[in-house]
MIDO-906369 format. One line per 8 residues: number of its first residue (from 0); their letters; for each residue z negated, y negated, x of C-alpha. Coordinates in steps of 0.02 Angstrom, whole numbers, plus 50000, padded with zeros to 5 digits. Layout:
REM residues N
NUM	a	Z Y X | ...
//
This chain:
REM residues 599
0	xxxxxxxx	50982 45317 52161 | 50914 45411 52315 | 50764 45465 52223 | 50906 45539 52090 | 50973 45632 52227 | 50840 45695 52333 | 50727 45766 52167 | 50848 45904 52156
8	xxxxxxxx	50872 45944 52315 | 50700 45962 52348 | 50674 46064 52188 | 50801 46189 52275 | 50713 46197 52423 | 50544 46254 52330 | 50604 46366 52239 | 50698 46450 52371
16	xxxxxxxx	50533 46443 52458 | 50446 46511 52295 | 50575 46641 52302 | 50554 46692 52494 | 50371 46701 52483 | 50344 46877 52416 | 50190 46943 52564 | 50013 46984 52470
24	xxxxxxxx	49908 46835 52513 | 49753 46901 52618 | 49590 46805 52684 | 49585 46815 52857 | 49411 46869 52942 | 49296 46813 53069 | 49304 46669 53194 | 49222 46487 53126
32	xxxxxxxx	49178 46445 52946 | 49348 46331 52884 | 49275 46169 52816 | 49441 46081 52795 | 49513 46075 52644 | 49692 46088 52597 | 49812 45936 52630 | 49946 45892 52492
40	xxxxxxxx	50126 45881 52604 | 50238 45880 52474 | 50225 45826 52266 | 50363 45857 52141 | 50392 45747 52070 | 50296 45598 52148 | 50142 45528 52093 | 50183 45370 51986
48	xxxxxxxx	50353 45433 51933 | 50416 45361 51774 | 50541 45406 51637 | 50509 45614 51691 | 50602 45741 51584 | 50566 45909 51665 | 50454 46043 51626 | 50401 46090 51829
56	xxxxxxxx	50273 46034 51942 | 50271 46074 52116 | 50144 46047 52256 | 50155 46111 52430 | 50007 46101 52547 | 49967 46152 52725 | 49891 46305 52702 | 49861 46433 52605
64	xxxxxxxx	49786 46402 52427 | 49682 46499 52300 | 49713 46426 52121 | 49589 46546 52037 | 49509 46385 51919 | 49630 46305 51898 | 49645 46313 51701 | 49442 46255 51706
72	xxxxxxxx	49459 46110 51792 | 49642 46042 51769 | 49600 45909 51651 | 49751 45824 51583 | 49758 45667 51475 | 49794 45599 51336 | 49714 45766 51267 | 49855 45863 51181
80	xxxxxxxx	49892 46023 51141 | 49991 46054 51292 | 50021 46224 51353 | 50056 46250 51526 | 50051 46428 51662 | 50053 46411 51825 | 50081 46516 52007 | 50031 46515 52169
88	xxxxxxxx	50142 46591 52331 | 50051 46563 52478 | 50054 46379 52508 | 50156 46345 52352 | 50085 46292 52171 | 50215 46273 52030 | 50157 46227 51847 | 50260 46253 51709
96	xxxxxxxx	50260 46147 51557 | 50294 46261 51395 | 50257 46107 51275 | 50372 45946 51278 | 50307 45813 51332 | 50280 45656 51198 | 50392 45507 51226 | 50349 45336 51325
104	xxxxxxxx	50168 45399 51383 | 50066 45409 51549 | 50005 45590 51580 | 49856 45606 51709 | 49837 45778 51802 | 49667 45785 51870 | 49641 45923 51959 | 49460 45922 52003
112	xxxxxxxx	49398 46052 52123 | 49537 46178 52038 | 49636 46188 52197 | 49559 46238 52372 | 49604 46349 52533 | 49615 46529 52521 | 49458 46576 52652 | 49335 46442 52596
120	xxxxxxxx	49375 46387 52430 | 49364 46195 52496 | 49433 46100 52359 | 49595 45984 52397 | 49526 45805 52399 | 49563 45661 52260 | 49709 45774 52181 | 49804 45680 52066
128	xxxxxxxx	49969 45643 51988 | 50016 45520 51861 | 50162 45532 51778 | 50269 45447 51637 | 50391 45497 51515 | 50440 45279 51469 | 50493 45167 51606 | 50320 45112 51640
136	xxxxxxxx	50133 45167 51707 | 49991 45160 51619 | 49883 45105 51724 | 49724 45039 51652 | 49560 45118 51688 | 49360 45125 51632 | 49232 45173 51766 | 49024 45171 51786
144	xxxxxxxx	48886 45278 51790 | 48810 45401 51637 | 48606 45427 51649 | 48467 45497 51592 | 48395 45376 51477 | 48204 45416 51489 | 48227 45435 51693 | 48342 45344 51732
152	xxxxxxxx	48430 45476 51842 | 48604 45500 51863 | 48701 45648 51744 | 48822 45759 51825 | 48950 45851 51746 | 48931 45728 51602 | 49088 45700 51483 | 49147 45520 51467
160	xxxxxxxx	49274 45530 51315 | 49374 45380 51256 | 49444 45402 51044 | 49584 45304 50965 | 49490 45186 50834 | 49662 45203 50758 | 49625 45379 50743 | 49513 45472 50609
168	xxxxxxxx	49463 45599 50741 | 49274 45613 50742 | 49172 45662 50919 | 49088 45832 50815 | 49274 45905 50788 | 49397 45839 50872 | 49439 45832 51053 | 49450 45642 51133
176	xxxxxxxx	49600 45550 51170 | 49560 45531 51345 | 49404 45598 51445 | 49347 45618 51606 | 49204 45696 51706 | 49051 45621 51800 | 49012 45688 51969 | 48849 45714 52078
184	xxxxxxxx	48810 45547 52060 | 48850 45518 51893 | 48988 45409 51917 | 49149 45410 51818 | 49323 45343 51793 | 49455 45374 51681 | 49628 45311 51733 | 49798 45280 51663
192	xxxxxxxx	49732 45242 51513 | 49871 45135 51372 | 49835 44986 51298 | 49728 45003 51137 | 49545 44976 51055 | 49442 45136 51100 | 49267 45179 51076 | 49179 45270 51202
200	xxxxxxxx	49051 45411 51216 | 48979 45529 51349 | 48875 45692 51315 | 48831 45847 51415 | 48972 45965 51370 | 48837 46114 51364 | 49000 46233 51278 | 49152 46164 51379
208	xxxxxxxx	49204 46110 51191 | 49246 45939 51237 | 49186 45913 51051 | 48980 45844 51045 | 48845 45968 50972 | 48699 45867 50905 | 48576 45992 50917 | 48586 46033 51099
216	xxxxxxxx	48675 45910 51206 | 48612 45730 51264 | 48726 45599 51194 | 48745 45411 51212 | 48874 45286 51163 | 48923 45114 51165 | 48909 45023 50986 | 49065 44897 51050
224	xxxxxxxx	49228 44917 51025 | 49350 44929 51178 | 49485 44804 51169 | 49567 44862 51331 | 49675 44758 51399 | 49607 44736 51605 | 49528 44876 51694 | 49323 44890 51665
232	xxxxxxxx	49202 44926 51793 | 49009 44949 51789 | 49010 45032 51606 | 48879 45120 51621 | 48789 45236 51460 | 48631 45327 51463 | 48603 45463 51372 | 48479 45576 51288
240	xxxxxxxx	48449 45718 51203 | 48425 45684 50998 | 48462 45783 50825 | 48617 45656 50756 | 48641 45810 50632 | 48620 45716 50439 | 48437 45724 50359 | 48447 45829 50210
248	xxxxxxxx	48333 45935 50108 | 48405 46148 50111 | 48258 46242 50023 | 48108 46217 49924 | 48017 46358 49847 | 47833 46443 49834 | 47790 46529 49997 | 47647 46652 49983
256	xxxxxxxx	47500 46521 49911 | 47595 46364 49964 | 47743 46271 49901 | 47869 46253 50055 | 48008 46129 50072 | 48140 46152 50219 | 48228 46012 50300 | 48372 46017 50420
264	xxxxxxxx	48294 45924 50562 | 48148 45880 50611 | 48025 45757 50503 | 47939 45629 50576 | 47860 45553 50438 | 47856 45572 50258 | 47762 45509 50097 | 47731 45613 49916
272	xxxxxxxx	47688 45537 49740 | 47675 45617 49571 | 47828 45598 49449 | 47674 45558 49324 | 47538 45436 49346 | 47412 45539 49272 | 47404 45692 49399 | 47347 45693 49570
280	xxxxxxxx	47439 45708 49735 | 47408 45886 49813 | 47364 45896 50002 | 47518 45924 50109 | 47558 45941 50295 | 47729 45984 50409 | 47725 46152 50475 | 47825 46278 50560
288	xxxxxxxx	47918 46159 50728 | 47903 46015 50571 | 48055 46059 50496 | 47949 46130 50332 | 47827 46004 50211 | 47707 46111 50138 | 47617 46084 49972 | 47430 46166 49943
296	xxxxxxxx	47372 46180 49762 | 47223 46115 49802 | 47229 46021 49623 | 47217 46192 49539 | 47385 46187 49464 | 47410 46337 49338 | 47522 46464 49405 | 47615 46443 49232
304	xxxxxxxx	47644 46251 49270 | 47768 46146 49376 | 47720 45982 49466 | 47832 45839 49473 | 47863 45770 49632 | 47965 45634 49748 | 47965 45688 49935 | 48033 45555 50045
312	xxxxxxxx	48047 45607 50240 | 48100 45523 50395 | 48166 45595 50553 | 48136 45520 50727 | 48293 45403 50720 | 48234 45308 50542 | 48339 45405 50444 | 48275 45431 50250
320	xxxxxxxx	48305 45537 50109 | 48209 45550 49930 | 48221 45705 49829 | 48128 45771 49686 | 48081 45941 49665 | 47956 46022 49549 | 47824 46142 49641 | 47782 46284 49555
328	xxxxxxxx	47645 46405 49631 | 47635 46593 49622 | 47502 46743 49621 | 47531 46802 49795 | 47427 46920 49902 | 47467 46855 50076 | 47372 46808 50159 | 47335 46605 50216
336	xxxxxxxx	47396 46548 50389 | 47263 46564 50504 | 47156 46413 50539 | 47192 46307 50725 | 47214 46170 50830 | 47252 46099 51000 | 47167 45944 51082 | 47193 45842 51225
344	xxxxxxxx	47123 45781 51336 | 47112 45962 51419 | 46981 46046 51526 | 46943 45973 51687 | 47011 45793 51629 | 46905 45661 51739 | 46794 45557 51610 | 46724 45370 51634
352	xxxxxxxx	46630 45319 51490 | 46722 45362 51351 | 46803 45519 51288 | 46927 45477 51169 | 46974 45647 51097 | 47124 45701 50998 | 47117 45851 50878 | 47282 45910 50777
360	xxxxxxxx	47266 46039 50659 | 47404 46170 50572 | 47317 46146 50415 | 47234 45997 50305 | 47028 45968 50356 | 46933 45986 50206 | 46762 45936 50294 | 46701 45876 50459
368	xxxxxxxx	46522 45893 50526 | 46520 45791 50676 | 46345 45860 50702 | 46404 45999 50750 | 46471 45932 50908 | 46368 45961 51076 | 46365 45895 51256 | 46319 46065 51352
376	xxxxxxxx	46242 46022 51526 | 46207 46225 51552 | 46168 46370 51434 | 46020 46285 51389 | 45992 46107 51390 | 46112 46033 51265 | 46129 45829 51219 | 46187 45777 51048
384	xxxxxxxx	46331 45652 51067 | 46334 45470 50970 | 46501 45491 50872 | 46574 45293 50882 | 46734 45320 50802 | 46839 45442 50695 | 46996 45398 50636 | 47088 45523 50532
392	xxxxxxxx	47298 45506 50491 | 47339 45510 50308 | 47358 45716 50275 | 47193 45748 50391 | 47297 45849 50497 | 47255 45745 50636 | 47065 45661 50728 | 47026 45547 50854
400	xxxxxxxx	46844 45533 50916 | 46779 45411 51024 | 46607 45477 51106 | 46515 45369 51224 | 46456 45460 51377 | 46317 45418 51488 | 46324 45529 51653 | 46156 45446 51702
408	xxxxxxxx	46083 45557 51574 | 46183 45678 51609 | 46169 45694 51808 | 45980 45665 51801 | 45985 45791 51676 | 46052 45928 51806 | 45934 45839 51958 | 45789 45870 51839
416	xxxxxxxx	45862 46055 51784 | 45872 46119 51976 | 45692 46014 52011 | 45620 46107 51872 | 45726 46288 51899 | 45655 46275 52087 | 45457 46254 52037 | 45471 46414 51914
424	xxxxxxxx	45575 46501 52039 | 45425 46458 52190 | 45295 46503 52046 | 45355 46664 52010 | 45355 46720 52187 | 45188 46641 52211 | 45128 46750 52037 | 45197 46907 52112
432	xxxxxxxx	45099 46888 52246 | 44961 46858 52162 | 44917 46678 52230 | 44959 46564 52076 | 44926 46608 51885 | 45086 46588 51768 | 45145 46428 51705 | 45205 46379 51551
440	xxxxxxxx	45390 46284 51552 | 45407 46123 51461 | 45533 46032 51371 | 45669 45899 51425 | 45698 45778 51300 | 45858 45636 51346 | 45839 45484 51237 | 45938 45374 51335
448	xxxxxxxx	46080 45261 51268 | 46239 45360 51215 | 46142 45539 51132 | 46022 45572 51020 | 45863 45675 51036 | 45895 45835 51068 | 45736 45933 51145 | 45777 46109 51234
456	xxxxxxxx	45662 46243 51306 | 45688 46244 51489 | 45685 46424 51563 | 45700 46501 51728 | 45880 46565 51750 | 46034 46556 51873 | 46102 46348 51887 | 46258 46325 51827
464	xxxxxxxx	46327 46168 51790 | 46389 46053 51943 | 46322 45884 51952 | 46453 45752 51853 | 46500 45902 51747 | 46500 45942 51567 | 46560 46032 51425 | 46594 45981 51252
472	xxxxxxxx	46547 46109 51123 | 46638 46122 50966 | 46558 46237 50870 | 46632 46350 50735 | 46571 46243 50580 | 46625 46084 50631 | 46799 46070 50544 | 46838 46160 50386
480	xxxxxxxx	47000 46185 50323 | 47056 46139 50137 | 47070 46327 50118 | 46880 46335 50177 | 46900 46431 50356 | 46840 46385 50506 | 46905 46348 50687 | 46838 46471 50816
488	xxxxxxxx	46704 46364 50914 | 46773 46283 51085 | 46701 46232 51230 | 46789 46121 51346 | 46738 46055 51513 | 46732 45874 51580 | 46695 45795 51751 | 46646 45608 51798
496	xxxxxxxx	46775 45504 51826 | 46751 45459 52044 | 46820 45276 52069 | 46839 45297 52245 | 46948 45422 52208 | 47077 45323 52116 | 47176 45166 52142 | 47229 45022 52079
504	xxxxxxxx	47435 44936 52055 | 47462 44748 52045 | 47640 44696 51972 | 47685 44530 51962 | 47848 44522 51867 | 47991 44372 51883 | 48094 44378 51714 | 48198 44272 51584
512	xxxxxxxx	48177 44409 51468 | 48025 44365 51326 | 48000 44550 51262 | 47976 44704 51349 | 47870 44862 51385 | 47821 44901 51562 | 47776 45071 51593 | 47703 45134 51734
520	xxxxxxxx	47768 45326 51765 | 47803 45490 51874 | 47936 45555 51960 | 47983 45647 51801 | 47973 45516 51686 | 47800 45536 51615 | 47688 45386 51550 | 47521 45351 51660
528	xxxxxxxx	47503 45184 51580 | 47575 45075 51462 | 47572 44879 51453 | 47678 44799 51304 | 47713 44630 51301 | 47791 44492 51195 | 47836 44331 51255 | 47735 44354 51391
536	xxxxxxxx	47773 44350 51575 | 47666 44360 51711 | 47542 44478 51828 | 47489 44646 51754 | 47357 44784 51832 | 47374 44983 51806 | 47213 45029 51850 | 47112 45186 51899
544	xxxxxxxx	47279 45270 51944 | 47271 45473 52030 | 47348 45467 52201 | 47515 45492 52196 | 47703 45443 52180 | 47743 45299 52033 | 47868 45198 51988 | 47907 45086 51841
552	xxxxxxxx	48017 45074 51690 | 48053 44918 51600 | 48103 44925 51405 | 48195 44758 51357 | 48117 44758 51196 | 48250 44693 51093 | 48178 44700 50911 | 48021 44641 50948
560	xxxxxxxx	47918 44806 50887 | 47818 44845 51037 | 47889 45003 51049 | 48036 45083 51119 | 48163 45135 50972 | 48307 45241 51033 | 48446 45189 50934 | 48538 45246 50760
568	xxxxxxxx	48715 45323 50776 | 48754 45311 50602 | 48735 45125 50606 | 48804 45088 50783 | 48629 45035 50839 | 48599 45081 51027 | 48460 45138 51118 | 48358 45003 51186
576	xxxxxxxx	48385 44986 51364 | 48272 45049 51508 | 48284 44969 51679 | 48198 45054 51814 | 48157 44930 51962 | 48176 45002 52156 | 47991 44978 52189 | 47933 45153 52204
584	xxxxxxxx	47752 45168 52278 | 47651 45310 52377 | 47468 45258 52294 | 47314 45329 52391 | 47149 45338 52338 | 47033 45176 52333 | 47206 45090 52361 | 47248 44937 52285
592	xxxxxxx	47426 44901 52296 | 47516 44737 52242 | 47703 44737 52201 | 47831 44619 52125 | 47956 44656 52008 | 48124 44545 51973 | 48247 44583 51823
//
């Protein structure tokens, strides 16, 4: 009864105040910077208030307020199509509702940093009112932290949305029933929420949309259903950035000399066969960010015939499709895509005894002369490598070589190189001075273990090649495309891996769990090494690490693969999870550091 009476009494005395309060609002200058924020004196009505009718808010504070963002960060659930304005007199913020208000339901104004003083902008602290239009509060809630799934680090300004499964409303069109906001920590809650089954989601609301884009925002989710009835802490989600856009073939026609087919998305993998058994399979590779397949008549198709053809492709999250098109080839005067590639490991990568080298190519390899490869140890003296292995994928669009390397050879290659370069340079100023005749240079010849013969003139000339140095030449005929051009020749330089200059990580790990991946990784997530394990427990070493800053992430290996798999929206599969231990380490060189990991 006195809360009857006092409501509109102090709904007079606002407005009166809202009347009175007609000065320009200024910002006072100099003196100290204001660091306190505004203080909420008086709400109307009350925070927890049930069976409301009106269509007014009013909050008074103690000071003067600036309410500039207020209609980008008011956030106001359950999401409805509620319009609202709003003014500000001095200390004085009134809201008007312009849309009724739906019938026995909680309302949560949150309004985020959308309220602060007038000098400073200092946002009023945990401002919120809950409200209901029934006799009773809803007050259940969901809280816990969103993340970055490959890091591990914590998302703010991340969208936490909660949908109806009694809804049809989908998280690509429609906005969610309730939502809320992560901050710099990446925690969340979202509060007042009724009694219902919900599924939840969180994404980075790149648009302010509050609907998910699959082609640009990280997005996780939880494959449970939400039977809420108790409050839910420690829920958390990581998330990550992946095309959930449908797999689907747009385009496929001739291109130039080639027969192109355009996907949606991105393909990941894909096989070809003939519609008849008698005909071959043409060459084929993904081009162009590998959302085109393209198809080289390589089979000398007439330009007056059609090939029949089933293309199945599969993106990075399993998804399939089969199509069958028929590729026709034209006359065309364009000219073919120019011939290239990229490698790793780069220049300057530190060697031990092996150089396992990766070549990818824009274009099928017709041929490969591997003995056209060359260990450089200066402009003259050049070793011919032993090839051990070379492992090509199934288009030839893609080479590893494994080449032995012997720096014995090669450093007493470059001790005997300045020996020699010395003598001829000590000879020729003898011979211009007419004390010593000329002499003739001779030949170096390296037949240790790792190279084959490869004799070089040796000739007087500036050094230079560093001791525990290389470079690997590629010249220009060693791969040849299907479309018979050449790569330009490369030359790449290598040093000797230095042991002293590494170091060495120990982890013994404590677990229940029978399958995971342990990864050993920078500060930003990358892999330095990689140990998977199944139904194994026990004490691992990362070894011959760089100096630096590591830490670990643990993949609970769930379907038993050996390799991380990131989860299927369409099916309601989740990402497997990543744990990421507390046991940082500082690694020096020559160090060997031993560590224990529980989870």
């Amino acid at each position: 009864m006195i809360k009857r009476i006092l409501y509109p009494i102090l709904t007079s005395i606002i407005l009166y105040t809202l009347a009175a309060s007609c000065a320009k609002q200024g910002t006072p200058t100099g003196g100290p910077k204001d660091t306190i924020p505004p203080n909420l004196l008086v709400s109307v009505p009350n925070d927890q208030t049930i069976n409301f009718k009106g269509t007014d808010l009013y909050f008074e504070f103690d000071e003067k307020i600036n309410a500039d963002k207020l209609k980008q960060q008011l956030v106001i659930t359950p999401t409805s199509e509620l319009e609202y304005s709003y003014t500000v007199k001095k200390n004085l913020l009134r809201i008007k509702l312009e849309t009724p208000l739906e019938d026995s339901t909680t309302y949560n104004f949150n309004f985020s940093d959308g309220v602060g003083d007038i000098t400073e902008k200092n946002p009023v602290i945990n401002f919120k009112l809950a409200i209901s239009t029934g006799p009773y509060i809803d007050s259940l809630s969901i809280s816990g932290i969103i993340s970055d799934l490959f890091t591990g680090k914590p998302m703010k300004q991340a969208v936490v949305a909660l949908y109806d499964v009694s809804d049809t409303t989908t998280i690509f069109d429609d906005k969610p029933k309730y939502f809320s906001t992560t901050d710099e920590t990446g925690y969340y809650i979202i509060e007042n929420i009724k009694n219902a089954d919900y599924r939840i989601y969180s994404w980075i609301d790149e648009n302010k949309s509050l609907t998910y884009q699959p082609k640009t925002e990280a997005f996780g989710f939880k494959s449970d259903t939400l039977k809420l009835t108790e409050n839910i802490d420690s829920l958390n989600i990581p998330i990550q950035l992946i095309d959930l856009t449908p797999l689907k073939m747009s385009v496929a026609k001739p291109f130039g000399k080639y027969f192109d087919i355009r996907y949606s998305k991105y393909i990941d993998e894909y096989e070809i066969r003939t519609l008849s058994n008698n005909k071959s399979t043409p060459s084929s590779n993904v081009v162009r960010d590998n959302e085109y397949l393209r198809i080289y008549n390589d089979i000398k198709l007439s330009l007056r015939d059609s090939l029949g053809l089933v293309v199945t492709v599969r993106d990075s999250l399993d998804n399939m499709v089969s199509d069958t098109v028929y590729a026709k080839f034209i006359d065309s005067k364009k000219d073919p895509d120019e011939f290239n590639s990229s490698y790793i490991p780069k220049t300057k990568t530190a060697i031990k005894d092996k150089l396992n080298l990766q070549y990818s190519f824009n274009k099928p390899v017709k041929t490969f002369n591997k003995d056209s490869i060359f260990i450089n140890i200066d402009t003259i003296i050049t070793l011919q490598p032993v090839i051990d292995t070379v492992i090509w994928n199934y288009n030839r669009t893609k080479v590893q070589l494994t080449i032995p390397i012997d720096w014995t050879i090669i450093n007493d290659t470059i001790q005997s190189q300045n020996r020699q370069t010395a003598l001829l340079d000590s000879i020729k100023i003898a011979d211009s001075l007419s004390l010593l005749p000329p002499v003739d240079t001779t030949s170096i010849d390296s037949t240790n273990i790792g190279f084959n013969k490869a004799p070089t003139q040796l000739t007087a000339g500036p050094y230079k090649i560093k001791p525990q140095q290389f470079f690997l030449d590629i010249k220009k005929s060693t791969f040849i495309s299907l479309e018979r051009d050449t790569l330009k020749r490369s030359l790449v330089e290598y040093r000797q891996l230095d042991l002293e200059d590494l170091g060495t990580i120990n982890v013994q790990i404590n677990t229940s769990i029978d399958n995971y991946i342990i990864q050993l990784i920078t500060s930003k997530g990358e892999n330095i090494q990689v140990i998977e394990e199944t139904n194994a427990k026990g004490y691992y070493n990362f070894k011959e690490i760089p100096p630096g800053k590591y830490g670990f992430r643990i993949i609970l290996d769930s379907d038993r693969n050996s390799k991380w798999s990131f989860g299927n929206y369409y099916e309601n599969i989740e990402p497997e999870i990543a744990i990421f231990p507390e046991a940082n380490t500082d690694l020096k060189a020559n160090w060997e550091v031993n560590l224990e990991l529980t989870f």
